[in-house]
C-alpha positions in Angstrom: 38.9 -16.1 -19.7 35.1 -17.2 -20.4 35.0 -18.6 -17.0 36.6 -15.7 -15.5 33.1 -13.7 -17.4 31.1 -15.8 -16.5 31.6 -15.5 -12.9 31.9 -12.0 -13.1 28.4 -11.7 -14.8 26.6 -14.3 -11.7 28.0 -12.1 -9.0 27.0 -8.9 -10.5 23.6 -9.8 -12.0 21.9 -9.2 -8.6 23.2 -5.8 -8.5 21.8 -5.0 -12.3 18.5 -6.4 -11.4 18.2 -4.4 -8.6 18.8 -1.5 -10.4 16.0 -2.1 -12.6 13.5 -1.7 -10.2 11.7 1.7 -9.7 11.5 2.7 -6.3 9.4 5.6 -5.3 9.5 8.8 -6.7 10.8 10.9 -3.8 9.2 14.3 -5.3 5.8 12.5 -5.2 6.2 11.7 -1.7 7.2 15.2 -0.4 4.1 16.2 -2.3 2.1 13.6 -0.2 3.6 14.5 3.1 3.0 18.3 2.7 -0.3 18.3 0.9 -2.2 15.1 1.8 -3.0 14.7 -2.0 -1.2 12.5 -4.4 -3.6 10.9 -7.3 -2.2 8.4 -9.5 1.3 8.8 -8.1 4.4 6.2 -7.0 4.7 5.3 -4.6 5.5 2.3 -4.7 8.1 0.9 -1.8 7.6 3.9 0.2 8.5 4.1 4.1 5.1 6.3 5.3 5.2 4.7 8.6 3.4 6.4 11.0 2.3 9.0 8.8 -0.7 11.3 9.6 -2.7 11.3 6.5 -6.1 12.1 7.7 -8.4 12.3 4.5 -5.4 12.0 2.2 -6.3 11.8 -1.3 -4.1 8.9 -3.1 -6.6 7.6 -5.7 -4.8 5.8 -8.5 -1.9 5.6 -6.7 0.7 3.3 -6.7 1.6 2.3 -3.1 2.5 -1.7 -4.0 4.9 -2.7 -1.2 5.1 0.6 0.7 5.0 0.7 4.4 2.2 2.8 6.0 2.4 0.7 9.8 0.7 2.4 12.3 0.0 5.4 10.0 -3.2 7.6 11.0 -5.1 7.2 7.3 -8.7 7.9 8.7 -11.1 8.7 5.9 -8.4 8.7 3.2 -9.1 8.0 -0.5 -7.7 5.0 -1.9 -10.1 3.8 -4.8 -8.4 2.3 -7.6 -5.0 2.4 -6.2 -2.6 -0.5 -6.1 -1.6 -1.3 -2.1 -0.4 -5.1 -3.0 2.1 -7.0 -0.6 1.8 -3.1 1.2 2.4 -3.2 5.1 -1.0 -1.3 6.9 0.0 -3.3 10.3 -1.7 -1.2 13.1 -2.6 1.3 10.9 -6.2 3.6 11.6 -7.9 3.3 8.5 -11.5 4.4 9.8 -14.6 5.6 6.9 -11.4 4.7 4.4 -12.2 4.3 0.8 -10.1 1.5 -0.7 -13.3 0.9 -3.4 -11.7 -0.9 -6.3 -8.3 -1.3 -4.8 -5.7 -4.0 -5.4 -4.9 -5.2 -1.6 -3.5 -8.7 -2.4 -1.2 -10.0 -0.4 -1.6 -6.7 1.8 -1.4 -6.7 5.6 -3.9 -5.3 7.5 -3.3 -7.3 10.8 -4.4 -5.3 14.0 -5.5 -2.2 11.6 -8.5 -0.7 12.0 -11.1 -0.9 9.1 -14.2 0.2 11.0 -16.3 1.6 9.1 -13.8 1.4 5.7 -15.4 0.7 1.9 -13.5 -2.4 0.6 -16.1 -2.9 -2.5 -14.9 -4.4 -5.2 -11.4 -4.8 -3.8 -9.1 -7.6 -4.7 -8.1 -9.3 -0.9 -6.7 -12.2 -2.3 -3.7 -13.4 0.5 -4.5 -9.9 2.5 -3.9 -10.7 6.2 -6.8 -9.4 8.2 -6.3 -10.6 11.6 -6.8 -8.9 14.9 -7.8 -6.0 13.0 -11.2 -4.7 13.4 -13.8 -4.3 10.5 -17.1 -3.0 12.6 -19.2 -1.7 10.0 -16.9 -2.4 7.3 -18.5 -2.8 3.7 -16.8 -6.2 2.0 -15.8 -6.4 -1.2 -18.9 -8.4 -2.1 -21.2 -5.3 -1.0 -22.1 -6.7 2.4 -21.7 -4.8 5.9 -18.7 -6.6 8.3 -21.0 -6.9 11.9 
């Protein structure tokens, strides 16, 4: 019988962790996709790809392991917000602001960062390549070439 609970408890302790974990909040994201404003919302795990989110306002957001591939985010608003391990493959992130944002572990590979304020951003394990950061201010305060 202990065995017999015991087993029972490995196989399902997968499906008890993973309901533990908060997803995104699917009223927040509406609000996203209709307005272009969310600040200091989850959205955390979200599937945005491809979005058009020109000059979206997400400050203080939550957007840690969402997908925003290929997503039009020219001159959006991302300071303070947390875009760890989130997927910005391809994505147009022209004149962004990402000042003070938490981008470890992001990708960023052929994105578009001309232009884009990374100051005082945490990059830690962020994949940058192929993307292009013309103009781009670093998170040390100096200008990308």
């Amino acid at each position: 019988m202990k065995l017999r609970i015991i087993a029972i408890s490995v196989l399902m302790a997968p499906f008890w962790f993973a309901a533990t974990i908060k997803a995104e909040n699917p009223a927040e994201v509406s609000k996203l996709l209709e307005t272009k404003v969310c600040q200091g919302c989850d959205l955390s795990g979200a599937n945005l790809i491809g979005v058009e989110l020109e000059n979206g306002k997400m400050r203080l957001s939550n957007l840690s392991v969402a997908n925003l591939s290929d997503a039009n985010l020219e001159g959006a608003y991302f300071t303070g917000a947390n875009l760890s391990g989130a997927n910005l493959s391809g994505t147009n992130l022209q004149w962004a602001n990402l000042v003070n944002a938490d981008l470890k572990g992001a990708n960023f590979s052929n994105a578009d960062l001309s232009q884009a304020s990374l100051r005082d951003a945490q990059i830690d394990n962020a994949d940058f390549s192929g993307a292009i950061m013309t103009g781009a201010i670093m998170p040390d305060g100096t200008v990308h070439p």
